[in-house]
C-alpha positions in Angstrom: 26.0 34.8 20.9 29.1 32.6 21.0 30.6 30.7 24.0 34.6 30.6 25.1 34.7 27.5 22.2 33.7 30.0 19.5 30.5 28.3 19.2 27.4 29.8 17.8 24.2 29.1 19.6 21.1 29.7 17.7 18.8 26.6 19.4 16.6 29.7 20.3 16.6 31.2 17.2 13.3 31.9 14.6 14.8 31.2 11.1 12.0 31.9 9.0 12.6 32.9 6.1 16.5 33.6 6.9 18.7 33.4 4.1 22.3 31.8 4.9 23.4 31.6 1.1 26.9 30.2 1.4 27.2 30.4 5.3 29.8 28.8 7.2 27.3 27.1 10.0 30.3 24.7 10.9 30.3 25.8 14.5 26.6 27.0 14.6 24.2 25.1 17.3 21.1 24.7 15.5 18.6 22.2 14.6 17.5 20.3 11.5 14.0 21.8 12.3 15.6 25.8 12.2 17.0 25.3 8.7 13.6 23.7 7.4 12.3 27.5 8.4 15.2 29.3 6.2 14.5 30.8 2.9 17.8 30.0 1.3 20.6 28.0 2.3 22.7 27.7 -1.4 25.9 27.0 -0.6 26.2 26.6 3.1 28.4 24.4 4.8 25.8 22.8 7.4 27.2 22.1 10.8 28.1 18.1 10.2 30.6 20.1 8.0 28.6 19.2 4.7 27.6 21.6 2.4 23.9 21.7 1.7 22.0 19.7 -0.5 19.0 20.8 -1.6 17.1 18.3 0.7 15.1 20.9 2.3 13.7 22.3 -1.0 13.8 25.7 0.4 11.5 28.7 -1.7 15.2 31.3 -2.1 17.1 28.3 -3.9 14.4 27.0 -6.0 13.6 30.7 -7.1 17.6 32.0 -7.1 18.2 28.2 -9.1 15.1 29.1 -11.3 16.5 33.0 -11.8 20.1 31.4 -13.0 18.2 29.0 -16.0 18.0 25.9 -13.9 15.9 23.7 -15.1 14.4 22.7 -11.4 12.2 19.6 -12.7 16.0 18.1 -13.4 17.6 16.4 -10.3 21.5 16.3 -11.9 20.4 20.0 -12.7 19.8 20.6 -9.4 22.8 18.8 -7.9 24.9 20.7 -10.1 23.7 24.2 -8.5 23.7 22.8 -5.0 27.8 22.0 -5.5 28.5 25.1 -7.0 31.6 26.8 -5.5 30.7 30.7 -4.2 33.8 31.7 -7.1 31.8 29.9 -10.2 28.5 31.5 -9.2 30.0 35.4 -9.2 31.7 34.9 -12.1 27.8 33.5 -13.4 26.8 36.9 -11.8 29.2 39.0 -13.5 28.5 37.6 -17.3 24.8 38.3 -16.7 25.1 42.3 -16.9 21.2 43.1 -17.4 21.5 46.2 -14.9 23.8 49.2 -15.6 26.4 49.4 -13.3 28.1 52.2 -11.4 30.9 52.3 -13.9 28.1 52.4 -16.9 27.3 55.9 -15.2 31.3 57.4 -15.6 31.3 57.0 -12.1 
């Protein structure tokens, strides 16, 4: 729900296991506490504006860090993949073509 501001209110909110991979939370009201609960939060610009760090060492990032040939026991590793712009991560998505695609299938 959002107030006249624009404001998202989620103090009320369960989080578990919610996955916010790069979400804009600017404007969102919600508590260190609720993002401890989430599942992923890669990406996401927290709402003191910063975008998140790894410091919650969240299950979805270690295992989405892991899945992209992060080495997660390395700290400047893992720094790296926190600071990764939305832009460099699909174009990581697209060069790692394992599945067949709708055009594969002359559609």
């Amino acid at each position: 729900m959002a107030n006249k501001h624009g404001r998202r209110f989620l103090d009320d909110a369960d989080l578990s296991n919610a996955v916010f991979t790069y979400a804009n939370m600017r404007h969102a009201k919600v508590t260190r506490e609720q993002l401890k609960m989430a599942y992923s939060l890669h990406g996401t610009i927290l709402p003191n504006g910063k975008v998140y760090d790894g410091s919650f060492q969240l299950k979805g990032d270690i295992v989405d860090a892991q899945a992209f040939g992060v080495d997660i026991n390395n700290p400047e590793a893992l720094k790296k993949w926190y600071a990764m712009p939305y832009d460099e991560l699909m174009r990581l998505i697209d060069l790692r073509k394992d599945k067949p695609e709708l055009t594969d299938w002359g559609f």
